[in-house]
N, C-alpha and C positions, 0 to 999 in steps of 0.2 A: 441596271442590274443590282448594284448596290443598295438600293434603296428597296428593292424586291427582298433582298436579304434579309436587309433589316426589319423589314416589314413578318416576313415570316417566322423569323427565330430570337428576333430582342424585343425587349418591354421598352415601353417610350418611358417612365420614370427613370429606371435607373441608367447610370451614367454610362457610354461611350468616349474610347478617348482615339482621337484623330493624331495621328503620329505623322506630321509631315517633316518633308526632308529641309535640311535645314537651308538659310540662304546662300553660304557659301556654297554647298554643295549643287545649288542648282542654277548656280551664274552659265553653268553651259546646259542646263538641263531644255531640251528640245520641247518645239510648239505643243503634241501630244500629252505628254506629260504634266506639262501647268494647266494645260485644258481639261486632264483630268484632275487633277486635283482640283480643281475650280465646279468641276462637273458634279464633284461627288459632294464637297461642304455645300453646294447650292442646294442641293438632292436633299441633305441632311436639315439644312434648317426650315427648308421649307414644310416638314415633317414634325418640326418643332421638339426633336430629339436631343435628352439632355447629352449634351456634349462637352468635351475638351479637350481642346488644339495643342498636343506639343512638336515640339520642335528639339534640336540635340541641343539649344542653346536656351535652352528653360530654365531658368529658376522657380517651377514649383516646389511648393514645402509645404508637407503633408505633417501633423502629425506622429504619434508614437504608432504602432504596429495595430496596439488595438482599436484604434479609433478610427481606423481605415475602412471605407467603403470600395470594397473592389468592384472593379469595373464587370460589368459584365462582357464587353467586347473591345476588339482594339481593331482598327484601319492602320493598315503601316503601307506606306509607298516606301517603295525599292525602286533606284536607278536601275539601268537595262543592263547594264554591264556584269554580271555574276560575283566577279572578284570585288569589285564596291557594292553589290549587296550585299554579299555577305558579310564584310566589315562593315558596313552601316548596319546591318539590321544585331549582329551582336554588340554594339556601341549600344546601341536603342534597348535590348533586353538588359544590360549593362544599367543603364541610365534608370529604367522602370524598376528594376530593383534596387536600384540604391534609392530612388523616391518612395519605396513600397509601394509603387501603383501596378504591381507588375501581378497578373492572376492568371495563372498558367493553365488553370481549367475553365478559364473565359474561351471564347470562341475568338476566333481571327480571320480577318480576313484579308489577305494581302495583293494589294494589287501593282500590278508590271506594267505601265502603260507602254514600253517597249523593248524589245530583245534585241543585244546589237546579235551574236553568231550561234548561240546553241538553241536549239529546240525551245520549247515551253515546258516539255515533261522533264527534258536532263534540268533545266532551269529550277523548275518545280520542286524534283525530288533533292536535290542540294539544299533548299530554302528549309523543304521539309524534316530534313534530317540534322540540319543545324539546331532546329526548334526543337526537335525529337532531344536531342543528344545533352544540348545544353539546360532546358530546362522542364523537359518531358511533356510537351506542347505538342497535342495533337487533334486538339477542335477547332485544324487549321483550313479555308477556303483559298486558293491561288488564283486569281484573274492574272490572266497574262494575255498580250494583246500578241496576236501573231496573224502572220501574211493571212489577206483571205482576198484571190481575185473575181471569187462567185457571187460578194456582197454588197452591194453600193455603200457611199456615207452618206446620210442622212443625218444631222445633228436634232440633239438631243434622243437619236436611237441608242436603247439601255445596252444594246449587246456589240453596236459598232463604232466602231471613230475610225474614218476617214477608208483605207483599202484595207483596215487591220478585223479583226475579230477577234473577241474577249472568248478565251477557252478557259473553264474552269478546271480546278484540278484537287484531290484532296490526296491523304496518305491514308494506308493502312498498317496498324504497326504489329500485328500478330497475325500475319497473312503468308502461304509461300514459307510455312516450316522457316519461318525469320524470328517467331518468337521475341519478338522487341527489340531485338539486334540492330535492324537498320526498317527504311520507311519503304511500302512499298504504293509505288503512284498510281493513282487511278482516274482517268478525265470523266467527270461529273458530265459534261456537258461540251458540246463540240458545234458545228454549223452545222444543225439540223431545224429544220421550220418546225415540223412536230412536237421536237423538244421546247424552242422558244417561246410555242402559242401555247405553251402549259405549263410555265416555270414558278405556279404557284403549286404543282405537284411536287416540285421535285424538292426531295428531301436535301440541304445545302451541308448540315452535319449530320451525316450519315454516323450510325453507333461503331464504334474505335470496337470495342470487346467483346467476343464473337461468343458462341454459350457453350463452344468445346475449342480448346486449347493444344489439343492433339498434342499431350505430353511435353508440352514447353515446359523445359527449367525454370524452376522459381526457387532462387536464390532466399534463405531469411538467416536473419542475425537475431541471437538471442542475448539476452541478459538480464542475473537474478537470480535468485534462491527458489526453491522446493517451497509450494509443489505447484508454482508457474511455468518452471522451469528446470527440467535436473535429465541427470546423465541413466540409464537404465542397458542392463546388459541379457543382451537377446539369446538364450541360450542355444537356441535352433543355429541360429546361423555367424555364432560367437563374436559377436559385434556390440560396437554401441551404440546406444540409439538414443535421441532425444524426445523425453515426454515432457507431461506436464501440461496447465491446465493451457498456455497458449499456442502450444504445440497441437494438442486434441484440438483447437480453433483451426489452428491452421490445416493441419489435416482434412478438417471437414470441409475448408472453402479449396482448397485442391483437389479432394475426393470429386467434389462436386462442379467443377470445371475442368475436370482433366489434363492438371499439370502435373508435372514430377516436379515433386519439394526436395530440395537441396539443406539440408539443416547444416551452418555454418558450423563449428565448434562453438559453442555459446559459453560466454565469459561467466562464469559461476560468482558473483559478487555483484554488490551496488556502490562501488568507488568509481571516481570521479572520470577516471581513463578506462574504465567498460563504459560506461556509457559514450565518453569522448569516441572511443574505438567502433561504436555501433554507429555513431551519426558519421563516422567516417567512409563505413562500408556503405553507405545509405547514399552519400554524396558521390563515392567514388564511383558508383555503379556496381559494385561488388555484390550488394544486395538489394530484394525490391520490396523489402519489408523489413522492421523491427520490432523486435515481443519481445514480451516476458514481464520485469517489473517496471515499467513505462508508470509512472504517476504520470496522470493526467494534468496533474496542477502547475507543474513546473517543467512540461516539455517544449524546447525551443519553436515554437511558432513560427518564427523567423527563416527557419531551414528547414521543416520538417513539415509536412502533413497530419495530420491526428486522423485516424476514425472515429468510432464513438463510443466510449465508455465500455465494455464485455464485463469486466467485476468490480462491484463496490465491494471495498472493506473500510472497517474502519482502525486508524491509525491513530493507539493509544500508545501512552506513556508503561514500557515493563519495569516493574518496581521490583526490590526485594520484599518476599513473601517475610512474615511472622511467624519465627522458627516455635518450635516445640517446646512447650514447659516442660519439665523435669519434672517426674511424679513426685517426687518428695519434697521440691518446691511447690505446686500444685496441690500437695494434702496439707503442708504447712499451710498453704493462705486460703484453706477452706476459712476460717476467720481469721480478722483482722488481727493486729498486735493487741488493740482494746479490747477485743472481746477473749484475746486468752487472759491479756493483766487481769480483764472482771474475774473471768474462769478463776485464777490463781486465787483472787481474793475474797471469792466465795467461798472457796475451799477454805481459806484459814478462819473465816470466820464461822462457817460449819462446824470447825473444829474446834474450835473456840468456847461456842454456843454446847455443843455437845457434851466437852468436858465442861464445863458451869454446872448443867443441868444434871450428868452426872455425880458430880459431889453435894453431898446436901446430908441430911437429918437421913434420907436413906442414898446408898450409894451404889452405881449401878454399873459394877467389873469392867464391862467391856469397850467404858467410855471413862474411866478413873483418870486416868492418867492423859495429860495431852499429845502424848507421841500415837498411844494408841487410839485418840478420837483425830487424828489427822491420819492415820492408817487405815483406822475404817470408812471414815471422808472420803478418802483417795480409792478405797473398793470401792465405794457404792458410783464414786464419778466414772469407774472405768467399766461399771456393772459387772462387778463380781461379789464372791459371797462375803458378809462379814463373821470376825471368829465369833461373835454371840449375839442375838436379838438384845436389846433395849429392852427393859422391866420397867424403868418409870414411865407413868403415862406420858407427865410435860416431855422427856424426851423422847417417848416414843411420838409424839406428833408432831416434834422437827426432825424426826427420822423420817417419818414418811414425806414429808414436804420437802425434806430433801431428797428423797426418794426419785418423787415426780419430776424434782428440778433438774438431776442426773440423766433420766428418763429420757424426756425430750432433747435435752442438748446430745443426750449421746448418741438421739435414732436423725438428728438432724447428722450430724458429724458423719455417721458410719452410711446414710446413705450417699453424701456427696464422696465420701472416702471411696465405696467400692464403683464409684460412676469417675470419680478422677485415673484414679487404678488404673481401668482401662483404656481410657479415652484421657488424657491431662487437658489436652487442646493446644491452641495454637495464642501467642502473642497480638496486642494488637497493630492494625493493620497500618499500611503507611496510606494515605485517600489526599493528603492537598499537599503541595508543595514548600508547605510552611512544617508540615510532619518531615519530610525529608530533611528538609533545610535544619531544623531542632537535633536531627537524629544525626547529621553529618557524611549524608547520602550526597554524593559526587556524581552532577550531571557527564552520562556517558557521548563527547562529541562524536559523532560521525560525520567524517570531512565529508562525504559524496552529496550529503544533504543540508548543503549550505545553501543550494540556491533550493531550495523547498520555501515556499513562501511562510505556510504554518509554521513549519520544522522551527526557522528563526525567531518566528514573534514568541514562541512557546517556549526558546530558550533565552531571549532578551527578557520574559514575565519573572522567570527561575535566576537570571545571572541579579537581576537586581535585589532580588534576595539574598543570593549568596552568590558570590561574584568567582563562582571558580568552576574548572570543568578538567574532565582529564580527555585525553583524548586516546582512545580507544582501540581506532582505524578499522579493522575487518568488521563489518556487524555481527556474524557468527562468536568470532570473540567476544565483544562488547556483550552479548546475547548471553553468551554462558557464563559471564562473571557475575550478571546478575544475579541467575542463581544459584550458582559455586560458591563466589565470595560477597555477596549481597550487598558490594560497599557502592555500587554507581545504579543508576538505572538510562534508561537508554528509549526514545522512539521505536516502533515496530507497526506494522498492521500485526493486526489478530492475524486471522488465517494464519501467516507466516508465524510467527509465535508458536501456537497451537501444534501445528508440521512439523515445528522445529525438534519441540520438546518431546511427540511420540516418534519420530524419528530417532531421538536417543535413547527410546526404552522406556519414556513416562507413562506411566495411565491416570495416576490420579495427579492433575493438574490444578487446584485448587488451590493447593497449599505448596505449589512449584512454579507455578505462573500469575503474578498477579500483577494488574494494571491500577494505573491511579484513577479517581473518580473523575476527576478535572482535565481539559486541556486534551481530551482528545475528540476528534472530528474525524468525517467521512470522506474518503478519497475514491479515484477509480483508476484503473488501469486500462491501455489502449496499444494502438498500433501505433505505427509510424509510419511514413513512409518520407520518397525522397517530395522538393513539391512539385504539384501538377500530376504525380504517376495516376493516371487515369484506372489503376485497380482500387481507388479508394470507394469512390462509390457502390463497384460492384461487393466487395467485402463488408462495408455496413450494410446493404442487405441483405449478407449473408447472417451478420451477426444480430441482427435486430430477429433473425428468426431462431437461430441456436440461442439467444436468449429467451426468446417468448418462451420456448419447451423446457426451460429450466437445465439446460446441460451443464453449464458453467458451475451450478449449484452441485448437480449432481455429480461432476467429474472430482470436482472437491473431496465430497465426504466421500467418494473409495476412496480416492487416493489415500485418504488421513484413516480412514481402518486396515484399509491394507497394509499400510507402514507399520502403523498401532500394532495387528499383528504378527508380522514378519518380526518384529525388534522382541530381544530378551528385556526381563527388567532391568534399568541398570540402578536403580536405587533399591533400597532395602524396605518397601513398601510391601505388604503384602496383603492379599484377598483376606486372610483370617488371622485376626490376634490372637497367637500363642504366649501363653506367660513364661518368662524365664528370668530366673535369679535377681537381675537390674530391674526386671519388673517390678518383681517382688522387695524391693530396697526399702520402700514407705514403711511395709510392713515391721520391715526389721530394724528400721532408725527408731518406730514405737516403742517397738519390744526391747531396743536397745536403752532409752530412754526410762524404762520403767524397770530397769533391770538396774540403771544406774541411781535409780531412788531407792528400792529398795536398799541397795548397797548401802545407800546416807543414811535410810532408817533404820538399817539394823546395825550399822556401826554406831548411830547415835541410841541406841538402845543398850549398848556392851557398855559403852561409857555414865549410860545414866546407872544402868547394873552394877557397875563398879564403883560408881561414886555412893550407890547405896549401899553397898557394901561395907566401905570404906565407911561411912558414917556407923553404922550399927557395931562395929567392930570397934570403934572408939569411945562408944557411949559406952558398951561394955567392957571397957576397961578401966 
């Protein structure tokens, strides 16, 4: 019989593991019994199936978790006695999981080679429900030998030893409105000739997950940030309700097997005790799923199931953005400090050269004197009029070539002037972590992401630069100090970032959200479940198909426009530049500037009037 099983439903490469009882335990164990165990490893090798023999007194040693090849199936012998099977057979689950050879969604097949006083079915469904309860084991087959006076023995007959008869037996665990609760028993096969002369029909694992559910409870545990995960309030029927992008998943795979979803109160953060608190509902049976922000990278394997990947993002570094020039810093360093000292120094030599050229054998008024050939120097630099044209030729031909010179510097000037005006721009940006570290940017810690594999090696690259971190705690916090107080930055995925920030009323994100060029990679988010729960396969092919149609995608970008526009602005950003007074500051630091020269040149014009005076008034005396 056993070798009929094998034959049907395992591969001869990969491993089997034969869990026999140990020897103290079977110094009283009865002729049946060792002759079955003797019956079935004889079975086994003669099939030349990879195997291996434990026992409760093994020292196998396996390996770290990843480098484990699970078995595909396990052979466990249980004594006859109920009360010592069931204490051996949780020893034995006990023992498989602390070796990690233990694979809950292997197949099982366990055989009774005798019952001392209950039935095979009460026997059965105890064995079943132990498996159920403990580690959610249910691709279980039960050979149980029980009375048969219609049968002869015959050795080496598959289905008989001795007056007894092998009745099989399996569980069903969402059958009879039980909805996963407890197992319900079903005999596979009983002493029927029909049945026997055709036991290459009969299916040995029958499918556990029926394709309606008839509104079984499905418990799930959420945790995480918008808009994976967030609270929404139903106005119809003044409640709250949980959306969000693995909410709509889950929805669709309950819609579509007709459970009722139970949505837990889901822990709104990524600290280290929500998560702690989700693998505990998961464990404790509280719950038979966990969503929401589940990184793929760093989910315990160990105790946990994964599905398969439903969203990539990618998980950059949020930096403080490069605030806003000041328009009148901004007009000031249209040019450099060099190029105003040239400006200055052209001017005096302009002026210089002008009054030269004006004094001579003829003498030309409106350039006689040097205050007033650095007065009409300083008009024609600012293109305004001068008080009189130039009459000598030689200096009319360094008035025009200074003309020209004025000309272009002043159409270069006034056009970057009226384009700063409006627009000054932005500072430059922070891109590697040597800008940070220069500038005195404090890496933002988040304790919950200590065991992120990335997360550390990204922060060990940064501590050895600059060897300090603050520590931040909420990432909501940590998130808005960035761009509050711009003095840390911090890990995020985009998407969440993005959410975040039109969630508080941003539109223009550009110059409110910016990530580093370096040190960031691609992650994904998944389920969880407890291990072995048998709705994991059915779920990944739920989600292999709501991914192909792009839902994942598409539940995204509403969510982030419908936030986008529900939220007021809460910055002072606006659709259209309006000018106003501070706008207008460049203009009047000019005006102020050229208001304060004149002031110098016409005080120093009173003084030179007065000193001429003073002179003329003494010669004539």
């Amino acid at each position: 019989m056993v070798s009929i099983i094998l034959k049907k439903h395992f591969i001869v490469t990969r491993p089997i593991l034969v869990f026999l009882r140990n020897s103290f335990g079977c110094i009283f164990c009865s002729d049946d019994e060792l002759d079955m165990q003797e019956l079935v490893i004889k079975h086994i090798n003669e099939q030349h199936w990879s195997v291996q023999i434990l026992t409760s007194s093994s020292n196998a040693t396996i390996g770290t978790y990843e480098g484990v090849v699970l078995h595909q199936g396990y052979i466990i012998f249980l004594p006859s006695d109920l009360y010592d099977a069931r204490k051996e057979l949780v020893y034995q689950l006990v023992m498989l999981n602390d070796k990690t050879l233990l694979n809950p969604r292997g197949k099982f097949i366990i055989i009774i080679p005798k019952i001392s006083s209950t039935s095979g079915e009460i026997f059965s469904r105890e064995i079943l429900q132990l498996l159920w309860s403990l580690n959610k084991i249910c691709n279980v087959v039960i050979l149980v030998a029980e009375d048969s006076v219609d049968t002869p023995y015959n050795v080496g007959t598959p289905h008989a030893i001795g007056n007894k008869i092998l009745s099989l037996y399996y569980g069903s665990i969402y059958e009879d409105e039980e909805c996963g609760k407890s197992v319900t028993v079903r005999k596979l096969m009983e002493n029927n000739s029909n049945l026997l002369s055709n036991l290459e029909e009969i299916d040995f694992f029958p499918r556990k997950i029926p394709k309606d559910f008839k509104g079984c409870l499905l418990p799930v545990s959420f945790v995480g940030y918008p808009p994976y995960i967030f609270l929404e309030k139903n106005m119809k029927t003044n409640s709250t309700e949980v959306g969000g992008i693995s909410a709509e998943l889950i929805n669709y795979f309950t819609n579509h097997f007709n459970f009722t979803t139970h949505f837990i109160v889901p822990t709104m953060g990524i600290t280290s005790e929500s998560y702690d608190l989700l693998y505990k509902q998961l464990l404790e049976g509280i719950s038979d799923i966990g969503a929401g922000m589940l990184y793929y990278s760093f989910l315990p394997r160990q105790i946990v199931d994964i599905s398969i990947p439903f969203s990539t993002d990618v998980i950059q570094f949020v930096v403080p953005c490069s605030n806003k020039i000041s328009r009148t810093q901004r007009v000031l360093s249209i040019f450099t400090i060099w190029v105003w000292l040239t400006l200055f120094i052209f001017l005096i030599i302009f002026s210089i050269l002008f009054w030269i050229a004006a004094n001579g054998p003829i003498e030309d008024y409106p350039f006689q004197t040097i205050y007033l050939s650095f007065y009409n120097s300083w008009a024609i630099l600012l293109g305004v009029s001068v008080t009189e044209k130039p009459k000598k030729p030689s200096l009319r031909r360094f008035f025009i070539l200074y003309v020209c010179y004025s000309f272009a510097i002043s159409t270069i000037f006034q056009a970057y002037f009226t384009t700063y005006l409006v627009e000054p721009g932005y500072g430059k940006e922070f891109s590697t972590f040597d800008d940070l570290s220069n500038a005195g940017v404090e890496f933002g810690d988040i304790s919950s992401l200590d065991l992120y594999p990335k997360y550390k090696e990204v922060y060990r690259t940064f501590y050895r630069i600059r060897k300090s971190k603050i520590d931040c705690g909420d990432f909501i916090n940590c998130f808005f100090r960035v761009v509050d107080r711009q003095n840390i930055f911090v890990t995020s995925p985009s998407r969440l970032s993005k959410f975040i920030a039109s969630d508080r009323g941003y539109i223009t994100l550009n110059h409110l959200i910016c990530f580093l060029s370096e040190g960031d990679h691609h992650d994904s988010f998944a389920f969880v479940f407890r291990k072995g729960h048998p709705l994991l396969e059915t779920i990944n092919d739920i989600l292999e198909k709501y991914i192909e149609a792009g839902f994942v995608d598409r539940y995204y970008e509403r969510a982030y426009y419908n936030t986008t526009l529900e939220n007021k602005l809460a910055t002072d950003e606006e659709m259209y530049f309006v000018f106003s007074l501070s706008d207008l500051l460049p203009v009047f630091v000019v005006l102020g500037f050229g208001l304060f020269g004149c002031c110098i040149v016409f005080l120093f014009e009173i003084v030179m009037k007065f000193s001429y005076f003073n002179k003329k008034r003494r010669s004539i005396c």
